[in-house]
Wavefront OBJ file of the C-alpha trace (Angstrom):
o trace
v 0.000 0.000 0.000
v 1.510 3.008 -0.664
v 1.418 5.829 1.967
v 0.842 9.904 1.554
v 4.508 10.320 1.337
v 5.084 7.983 -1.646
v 2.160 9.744 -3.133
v 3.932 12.935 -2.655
v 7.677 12.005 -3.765
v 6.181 10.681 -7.099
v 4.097 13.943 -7.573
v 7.051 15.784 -6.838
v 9.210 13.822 -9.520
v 6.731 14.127 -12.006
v 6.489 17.826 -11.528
v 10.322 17.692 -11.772
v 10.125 16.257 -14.521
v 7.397 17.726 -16.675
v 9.076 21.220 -15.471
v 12.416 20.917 -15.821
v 13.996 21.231 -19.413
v 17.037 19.629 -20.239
v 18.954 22.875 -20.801
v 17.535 24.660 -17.828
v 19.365 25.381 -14.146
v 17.017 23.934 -11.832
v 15.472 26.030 -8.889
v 16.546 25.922 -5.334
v 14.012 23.665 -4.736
v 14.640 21.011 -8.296
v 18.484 20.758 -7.037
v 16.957 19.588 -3.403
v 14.807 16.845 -4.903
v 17.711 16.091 -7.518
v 19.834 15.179 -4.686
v 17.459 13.345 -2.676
v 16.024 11.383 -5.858
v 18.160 9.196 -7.043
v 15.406 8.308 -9.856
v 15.270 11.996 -10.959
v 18.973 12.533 -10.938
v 18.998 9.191 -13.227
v 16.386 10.455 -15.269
v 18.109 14.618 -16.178
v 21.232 12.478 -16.512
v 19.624 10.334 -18.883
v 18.226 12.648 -20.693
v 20.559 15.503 -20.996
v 22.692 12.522 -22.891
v 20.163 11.987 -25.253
v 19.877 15.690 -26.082
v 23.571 15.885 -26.139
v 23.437 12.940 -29.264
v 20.480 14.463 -30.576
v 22.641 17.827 -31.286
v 25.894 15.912 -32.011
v 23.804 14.233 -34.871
v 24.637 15.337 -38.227
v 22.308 17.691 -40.109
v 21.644 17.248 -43.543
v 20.451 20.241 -45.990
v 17.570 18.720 -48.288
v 16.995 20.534 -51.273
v 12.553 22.188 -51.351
v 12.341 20.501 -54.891
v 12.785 16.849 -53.189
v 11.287 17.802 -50.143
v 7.746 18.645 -52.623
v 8.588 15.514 -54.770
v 8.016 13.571 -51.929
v 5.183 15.927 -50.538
v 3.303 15.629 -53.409
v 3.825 11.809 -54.276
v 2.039 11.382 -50.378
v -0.719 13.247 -51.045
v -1.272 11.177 -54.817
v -0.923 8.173 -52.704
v -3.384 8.782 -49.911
v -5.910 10.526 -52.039
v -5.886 7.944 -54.491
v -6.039 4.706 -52.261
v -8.800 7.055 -49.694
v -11.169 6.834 -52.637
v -10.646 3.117 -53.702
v -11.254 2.475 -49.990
v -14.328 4.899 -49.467
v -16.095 3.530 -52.745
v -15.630 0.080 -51.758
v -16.871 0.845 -48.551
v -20.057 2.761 -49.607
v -21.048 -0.588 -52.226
v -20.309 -3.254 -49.442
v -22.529 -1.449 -47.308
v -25.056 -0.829 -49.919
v -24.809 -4.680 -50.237
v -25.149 -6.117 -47.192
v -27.932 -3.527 -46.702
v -29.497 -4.578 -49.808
v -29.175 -8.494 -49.402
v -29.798 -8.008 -45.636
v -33.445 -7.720 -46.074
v -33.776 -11.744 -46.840
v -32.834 -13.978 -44.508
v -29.601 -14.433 -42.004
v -28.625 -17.289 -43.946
v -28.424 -14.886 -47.004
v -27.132 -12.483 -44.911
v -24.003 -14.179 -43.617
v -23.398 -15.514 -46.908
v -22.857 -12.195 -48.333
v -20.642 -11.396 -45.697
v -18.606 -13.731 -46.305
v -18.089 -12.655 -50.130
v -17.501 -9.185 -48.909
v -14.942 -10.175 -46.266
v -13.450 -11.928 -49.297
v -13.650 -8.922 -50.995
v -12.301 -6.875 -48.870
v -9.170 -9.533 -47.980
v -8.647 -9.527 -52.120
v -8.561 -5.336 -51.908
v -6.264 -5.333 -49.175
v -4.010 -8.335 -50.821
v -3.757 -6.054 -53.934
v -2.550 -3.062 -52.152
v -0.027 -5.094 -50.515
v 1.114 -6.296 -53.648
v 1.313 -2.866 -55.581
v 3.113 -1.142 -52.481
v 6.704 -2.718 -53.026
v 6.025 -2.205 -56.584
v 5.712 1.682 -55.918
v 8.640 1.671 -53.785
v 10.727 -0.353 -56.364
v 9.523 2.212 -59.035
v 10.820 5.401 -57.456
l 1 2 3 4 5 6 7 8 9 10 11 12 13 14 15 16 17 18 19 20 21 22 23 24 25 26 27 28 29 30 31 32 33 34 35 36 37 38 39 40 41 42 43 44 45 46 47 48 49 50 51 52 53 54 55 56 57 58 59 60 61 62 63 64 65 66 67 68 69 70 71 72 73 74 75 76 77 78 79 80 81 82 83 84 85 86 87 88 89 90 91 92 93 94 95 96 97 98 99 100 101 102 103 104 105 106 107 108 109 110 111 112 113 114 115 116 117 118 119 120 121 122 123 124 125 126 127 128 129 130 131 132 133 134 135 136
């Protein structure tokens, strides 16, 4: 069980943490808790190295024309499979709507050709994906 004092060490360290920013001098009060925390000094440690090999990561200068290329060949590719999906969408429904009225046998029936469907959509995306990415 944990008691009111747990309670309040772990607020405190999450305050700490949410507060404090890697490149900031603590407070009076942060350097106090840093010293009695052995978690929080662990964690600023542990995280000013990972900002330390985020900024000792190279940076690399990518020209706007490529940076639109690729831009523009996302949007093609989600607006294009968006509407295969959508319109396949609106007829199942339509369908199983449609052949719904019947009976449950019928019903589950044409389920099962539209999860068929639907498995033979998603098999042909699969299939023209590394076919894109082998293209460009």
């Amino acid at each position: 069980m944990k008691t009111n004092t747990n309670k309040s060490n772990e607020e405190s360290c999450l305050r700490l943490r949410e507060e404090l920013e890697p490149d900031a001098r603590p407070s009076a009060e942060q350097e106090e808790h840093l010293a009695a925390c052995g978690d929080c000094a662990a964690y600023m440690a542990d995280t000013a190295a990972i900002v330390e090999l985020a900024r000792a990561m190279p940076q690399f200068d990518v020209s706007e024309e490529l940076t639109q290329s690729i831009l523009k060949a996302t949007r093609q590719g989600r607006s294009k499979q968006s509407g295969t999906m959508a319109g396949a969408v609106v007829v199942l429904g339509f369908l199983f709507f449609l052949f719904s009225i019947e009976t449950w046998e019928t019903t589950w029936g044409i389920l099962s050709w539209l999860i068929g469907l639907a498995a033979m959509v998603i098999f042909k995306y699969l299939a023209e994906e590394p076919a894109r990415e082998s293209a460009t």
